[in-house]
ZAROBA-261116 format. One record per residue: residue in one letter; x, y, z of N, C-alpha, C in turn. Coordinates in steps of 0.1 Angstrom, whole numbers, padded with zeros to 4 digits, always signed. Atoms other than C-alpha are relative to their C-alpha. Layout:
<rs>
aXYZXYZXYZ;...
</rs>
This chain:
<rs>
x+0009+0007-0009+0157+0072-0009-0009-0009-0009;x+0009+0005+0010+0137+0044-0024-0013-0007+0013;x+0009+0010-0009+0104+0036-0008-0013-0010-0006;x+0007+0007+0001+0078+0010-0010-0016+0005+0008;x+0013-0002-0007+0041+0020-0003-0009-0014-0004;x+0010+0009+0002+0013-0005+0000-0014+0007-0005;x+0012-0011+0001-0016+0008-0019-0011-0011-0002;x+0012+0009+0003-0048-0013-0013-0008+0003-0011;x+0010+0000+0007-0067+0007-0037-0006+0013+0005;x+0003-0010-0007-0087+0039-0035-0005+0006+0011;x+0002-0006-0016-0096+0038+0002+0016+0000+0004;x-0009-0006-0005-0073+0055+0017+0014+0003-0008;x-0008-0006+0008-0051+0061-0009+0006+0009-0003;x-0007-0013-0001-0047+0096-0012+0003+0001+0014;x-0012+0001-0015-0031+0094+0024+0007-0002-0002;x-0017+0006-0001-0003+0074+0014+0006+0011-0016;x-0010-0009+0009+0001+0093-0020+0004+0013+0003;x+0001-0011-0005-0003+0127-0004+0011-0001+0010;x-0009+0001+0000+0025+0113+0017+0014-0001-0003;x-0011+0002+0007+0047+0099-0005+0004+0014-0007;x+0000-0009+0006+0043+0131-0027+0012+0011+0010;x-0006-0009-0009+0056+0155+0003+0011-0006+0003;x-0013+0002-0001+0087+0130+0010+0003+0006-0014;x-0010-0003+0015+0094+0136-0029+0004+0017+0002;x-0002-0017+0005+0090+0175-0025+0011+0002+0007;x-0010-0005-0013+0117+0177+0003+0017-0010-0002;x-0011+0007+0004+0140+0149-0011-0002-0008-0012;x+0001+0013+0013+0147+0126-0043-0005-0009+0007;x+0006+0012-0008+0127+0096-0035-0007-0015-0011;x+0009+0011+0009+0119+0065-0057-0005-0005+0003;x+0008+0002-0004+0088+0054-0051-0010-0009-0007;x+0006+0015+0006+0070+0015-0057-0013+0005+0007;x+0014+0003-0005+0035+0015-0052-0003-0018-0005;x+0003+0008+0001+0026-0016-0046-0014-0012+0002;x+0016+0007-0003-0011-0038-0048+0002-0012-0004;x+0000+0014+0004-0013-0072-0040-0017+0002-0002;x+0018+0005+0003-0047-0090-0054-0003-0015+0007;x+0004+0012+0002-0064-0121-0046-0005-0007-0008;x+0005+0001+0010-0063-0140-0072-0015-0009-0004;x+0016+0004+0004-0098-0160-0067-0010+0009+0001;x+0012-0010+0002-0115-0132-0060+0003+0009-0017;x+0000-0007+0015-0104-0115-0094-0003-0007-0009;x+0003+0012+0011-0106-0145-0113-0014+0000+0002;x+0017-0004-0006-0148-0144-0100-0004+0013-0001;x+0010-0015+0005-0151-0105-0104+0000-0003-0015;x+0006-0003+0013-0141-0106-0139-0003-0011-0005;x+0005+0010+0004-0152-0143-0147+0006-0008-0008;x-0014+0008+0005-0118-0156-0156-0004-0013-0002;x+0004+0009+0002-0123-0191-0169+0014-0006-0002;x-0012+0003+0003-0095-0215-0177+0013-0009+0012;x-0013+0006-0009-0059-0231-0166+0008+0017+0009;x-0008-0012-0007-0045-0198-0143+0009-0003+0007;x-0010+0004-0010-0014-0198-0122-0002+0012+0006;x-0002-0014-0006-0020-0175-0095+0010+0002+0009;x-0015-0004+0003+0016-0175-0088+0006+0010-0007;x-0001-0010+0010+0020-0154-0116-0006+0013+0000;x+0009-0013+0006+0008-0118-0126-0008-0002-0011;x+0014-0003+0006-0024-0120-0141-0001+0010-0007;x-0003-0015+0007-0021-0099-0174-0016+0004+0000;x+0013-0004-0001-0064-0098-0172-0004+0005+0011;x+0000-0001-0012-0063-0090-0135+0008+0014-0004;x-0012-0012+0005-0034-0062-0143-0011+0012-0009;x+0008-0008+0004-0055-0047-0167-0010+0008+0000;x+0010-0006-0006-0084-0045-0152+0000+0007+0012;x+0000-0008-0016-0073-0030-0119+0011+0010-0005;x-0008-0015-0003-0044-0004-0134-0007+0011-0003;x+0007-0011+0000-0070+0018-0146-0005+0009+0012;x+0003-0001-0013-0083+0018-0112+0009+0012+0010;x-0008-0003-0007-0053+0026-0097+0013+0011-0007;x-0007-0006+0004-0028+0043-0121-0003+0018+0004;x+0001-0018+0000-0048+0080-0117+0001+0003+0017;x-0003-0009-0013-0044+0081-0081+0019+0006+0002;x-0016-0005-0002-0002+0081-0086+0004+0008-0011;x-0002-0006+0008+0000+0098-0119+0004+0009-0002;x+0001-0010-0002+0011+0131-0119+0012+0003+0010;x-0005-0003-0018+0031+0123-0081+0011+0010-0004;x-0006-0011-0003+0048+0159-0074+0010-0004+0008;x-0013+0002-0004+0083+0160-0066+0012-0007-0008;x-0007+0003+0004+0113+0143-0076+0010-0016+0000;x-0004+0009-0004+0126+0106-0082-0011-0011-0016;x+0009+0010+0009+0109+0074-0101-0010-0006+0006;x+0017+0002-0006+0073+0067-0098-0001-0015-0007;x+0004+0010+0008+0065+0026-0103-0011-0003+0005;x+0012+0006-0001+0032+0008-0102+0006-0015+0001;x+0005+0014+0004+0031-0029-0096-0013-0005+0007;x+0012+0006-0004+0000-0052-0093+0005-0011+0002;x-0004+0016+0001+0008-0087-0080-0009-0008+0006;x+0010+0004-0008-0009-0114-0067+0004-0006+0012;x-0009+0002-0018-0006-0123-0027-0012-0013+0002;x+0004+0016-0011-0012-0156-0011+0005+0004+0010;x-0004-0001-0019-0013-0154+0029-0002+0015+0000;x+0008-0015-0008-0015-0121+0047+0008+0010-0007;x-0006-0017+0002-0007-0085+0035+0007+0001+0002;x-0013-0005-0009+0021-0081+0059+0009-0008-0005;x-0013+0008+0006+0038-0112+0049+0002+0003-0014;x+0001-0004+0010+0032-0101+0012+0010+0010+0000;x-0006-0016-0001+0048-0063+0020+0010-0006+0002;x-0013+0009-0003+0073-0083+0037+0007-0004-0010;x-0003+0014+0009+0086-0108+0010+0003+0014-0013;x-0003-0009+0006+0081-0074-0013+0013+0010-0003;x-0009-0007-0008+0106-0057+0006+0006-0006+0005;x-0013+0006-0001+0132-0080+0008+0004-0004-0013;x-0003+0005+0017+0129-0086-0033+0013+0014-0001;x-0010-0010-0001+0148-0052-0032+0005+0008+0011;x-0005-0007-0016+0168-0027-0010-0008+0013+0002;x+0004-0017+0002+0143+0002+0002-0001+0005+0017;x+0001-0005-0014+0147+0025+0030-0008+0004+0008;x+0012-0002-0007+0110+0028+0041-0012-0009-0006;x+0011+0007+0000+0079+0008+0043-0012+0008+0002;x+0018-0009-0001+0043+0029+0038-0014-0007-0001;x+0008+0009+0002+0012+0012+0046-0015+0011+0012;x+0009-0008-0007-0021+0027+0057-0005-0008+0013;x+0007+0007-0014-0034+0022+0095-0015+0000+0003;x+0011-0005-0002-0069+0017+0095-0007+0001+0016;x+0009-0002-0017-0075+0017+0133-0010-0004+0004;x+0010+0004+0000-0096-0008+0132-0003-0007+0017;x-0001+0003-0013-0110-0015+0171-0010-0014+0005;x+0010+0009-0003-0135-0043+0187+0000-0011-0009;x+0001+0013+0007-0147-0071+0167+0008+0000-0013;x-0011-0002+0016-0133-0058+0128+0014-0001+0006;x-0014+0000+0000-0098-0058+0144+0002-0016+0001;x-0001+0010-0002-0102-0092+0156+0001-0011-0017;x+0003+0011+0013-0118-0106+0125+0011+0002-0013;x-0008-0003+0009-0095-0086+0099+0019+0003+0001;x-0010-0003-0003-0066-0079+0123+0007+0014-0006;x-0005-0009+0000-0040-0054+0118+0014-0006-0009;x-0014+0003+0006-0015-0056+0087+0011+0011+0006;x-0014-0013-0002+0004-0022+0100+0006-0011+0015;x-0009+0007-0011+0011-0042+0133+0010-0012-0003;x-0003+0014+0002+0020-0072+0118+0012+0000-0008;x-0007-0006+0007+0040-0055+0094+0015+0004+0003;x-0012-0006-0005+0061-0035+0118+0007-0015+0009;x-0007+0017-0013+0071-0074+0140+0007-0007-0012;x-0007+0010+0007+0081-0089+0108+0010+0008-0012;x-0009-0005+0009+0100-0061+0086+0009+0003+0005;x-0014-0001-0004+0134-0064+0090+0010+0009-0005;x-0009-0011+0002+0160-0035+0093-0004+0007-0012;x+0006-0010+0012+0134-0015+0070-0007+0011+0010;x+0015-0006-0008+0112+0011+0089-0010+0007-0007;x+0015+0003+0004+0076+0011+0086-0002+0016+0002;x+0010-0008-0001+0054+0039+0086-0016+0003-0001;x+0013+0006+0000+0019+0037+0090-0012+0013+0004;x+0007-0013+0005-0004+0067+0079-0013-0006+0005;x+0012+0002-0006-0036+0069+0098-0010+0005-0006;x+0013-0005+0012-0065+0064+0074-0014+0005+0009;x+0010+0000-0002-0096+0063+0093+0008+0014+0009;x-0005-0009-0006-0080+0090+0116-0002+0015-0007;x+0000-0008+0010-0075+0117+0089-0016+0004-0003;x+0015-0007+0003-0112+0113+0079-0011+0001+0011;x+0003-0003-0014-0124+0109+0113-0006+0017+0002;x+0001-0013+0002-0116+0147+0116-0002+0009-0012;x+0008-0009+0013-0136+0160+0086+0012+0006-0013;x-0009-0008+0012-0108+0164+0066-0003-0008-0011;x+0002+0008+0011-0110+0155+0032+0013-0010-0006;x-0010+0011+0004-0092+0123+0015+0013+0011-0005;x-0008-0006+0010-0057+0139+0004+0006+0016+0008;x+0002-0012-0007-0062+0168+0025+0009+0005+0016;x-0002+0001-0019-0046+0159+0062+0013+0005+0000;x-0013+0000-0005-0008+0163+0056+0007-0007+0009;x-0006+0015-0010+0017+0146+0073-0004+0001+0008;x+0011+0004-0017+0005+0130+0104+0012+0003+0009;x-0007-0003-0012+0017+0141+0134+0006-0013+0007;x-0009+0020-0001+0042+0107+0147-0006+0000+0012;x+0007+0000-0008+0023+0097+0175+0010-0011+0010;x-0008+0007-0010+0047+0067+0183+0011-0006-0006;x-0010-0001+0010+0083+0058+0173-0001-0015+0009;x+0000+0012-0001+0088+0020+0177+0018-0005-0005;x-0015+0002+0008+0129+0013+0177+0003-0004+0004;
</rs>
């Protein structure tokens, strides 16, 4: 089984690895974690100067965010191949996951649901929704971040989520 997770980074992160982890323990499962960046906002955190193509992977951008991100998958329990990429995304999240996930053949899509309601949904929208309307003959799954901590559990802690709605 080869899946694709979307990992924004350490919010909500241990959800999706704590996920991912438990498919490995129960089956082989190759497993992409994947973080898009924007690349003017990284080029302005770390004060990138210069000709840049942010088309490209950003080896100063890379560097500076796998530290970040490498110790949350490190370690991932179970059985299969663990990758990391960082890339950089123009346009929305979803079309990014999207476009990700048709570069190769993977039999699931993991992306956290932050459940965001009222104005923030409006202003930020919803990549898991947008996600599941545009990914084709892949199926999505959409780990409910703010949910999990909602009920006092701690990050990492929730276990699989209970499927609340199957969409087919």
């Amino acid at each position: 089984m080869k899946i694709l997770v979307g990992l924004e980074g350490a919010d909500g992160a241990a959800e999706l690895v704590k996920f991912a982890a438990d498919l490995r323990r129960k089956e082989r499962c190759d497993v992409t974690f994947v973080h898009f960046y924007w690349p003017p906002e990284e080029y302005a955190r770390l004060g990138l100067r210069g000709a840049r193509n942010p088309l490209e992977v950003d080896v100063d951008v890379v560097t500076s965010l796998e530290p970040k991100l490498r110790p949350l998958i490190d370690g991932l329990p179970g059985f299969g191949r663990v990758a990391l990429e960082i890339e950089p995304a123009l346009g929305s999240p979803a079309s990014n996951l999207t476009a990700a996930a048709a570069e190769r053949p993977y039999d699931m899509i993991v992306v956290g649901a932050h459940q965001r309601h009222g104005l923030a949904r409006v202003l930020k929208g919803s990549v898991s929704e947008s996600l599941v309307h545009h990914a084709a003959r892949v199926p999505v799954v959409c780990i409910p971040i703010a949910a999990a901590r909602a009920g006092g559990a701690p990050a990492g802690k929730a276990g699989l989520p209970r499927i609340l709605t199957v969409l087919a």
